[in-house]
C-alpha positions in Angstrom: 10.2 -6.3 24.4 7.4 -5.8 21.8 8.2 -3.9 18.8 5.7 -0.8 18.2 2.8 -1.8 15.6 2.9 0.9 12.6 0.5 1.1 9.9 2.1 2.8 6.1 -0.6 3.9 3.9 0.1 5.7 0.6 -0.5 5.7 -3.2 0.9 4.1 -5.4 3.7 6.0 -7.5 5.7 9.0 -6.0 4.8 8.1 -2.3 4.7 4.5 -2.3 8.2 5.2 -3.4 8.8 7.5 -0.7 8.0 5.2 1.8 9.8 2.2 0.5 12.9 4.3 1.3 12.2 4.0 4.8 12.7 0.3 4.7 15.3 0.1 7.0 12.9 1.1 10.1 10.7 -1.6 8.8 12.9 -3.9 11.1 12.1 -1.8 14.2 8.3 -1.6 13.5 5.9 -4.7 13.7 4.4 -2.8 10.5 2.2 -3.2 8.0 2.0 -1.5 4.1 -1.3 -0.7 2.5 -1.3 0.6 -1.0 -3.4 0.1 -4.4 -3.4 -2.9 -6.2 -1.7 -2.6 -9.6 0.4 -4.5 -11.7 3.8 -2.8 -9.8 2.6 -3.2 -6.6 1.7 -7.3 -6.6 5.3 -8.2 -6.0 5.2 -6.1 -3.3 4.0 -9.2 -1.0 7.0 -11.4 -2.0 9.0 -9.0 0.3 7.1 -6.6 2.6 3.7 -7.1 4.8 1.4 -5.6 2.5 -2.2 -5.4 1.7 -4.1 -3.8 -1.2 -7.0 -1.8 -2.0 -8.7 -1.1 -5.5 -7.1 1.0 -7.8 -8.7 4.0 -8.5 -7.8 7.3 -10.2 -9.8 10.7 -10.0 -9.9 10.9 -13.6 -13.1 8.3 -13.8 -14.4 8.5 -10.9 -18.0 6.5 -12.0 -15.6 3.4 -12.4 -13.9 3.8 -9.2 -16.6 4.0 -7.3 -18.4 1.1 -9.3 -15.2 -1.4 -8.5 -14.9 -0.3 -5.0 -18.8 -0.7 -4.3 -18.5 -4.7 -5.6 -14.9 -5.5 -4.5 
């Protein structure tokens, strides 16, 4: 029997910690972490399926946008 894919998206900080604490129903789920990509969050891949997006925070938004256009 397949497991059900699930897809985990969050931010990093208070809710990527939130989530980790549902690791143990990571080995009922054929899932999959998504989360910014920030010096705390690159060993993330030596443990969990994870990809990354750019970091970004509200409080310069001109150089969000700039890194997200070109990344």
């Amino acid at each position: 029997m397949k497991k059900p894919k699930v897809l985990f998206i969050c931010s990093v900080g208070g809710h990527l910690t939130e989530l980790l604490q549902l690791k143990s129903l990571f080995q009922k789920y054929d899932y999959h972490l998504v989360t910014e990509n920030t010096e705390l969050t690159k060993e993330l891949k030596d443990e969990y399926k994870v990809s990354f997006l750019v970091f970004g925070a509200r409080n310069n938004l001109f150089k969000y946008i700039f890194k997200f256009s070109f990344h």
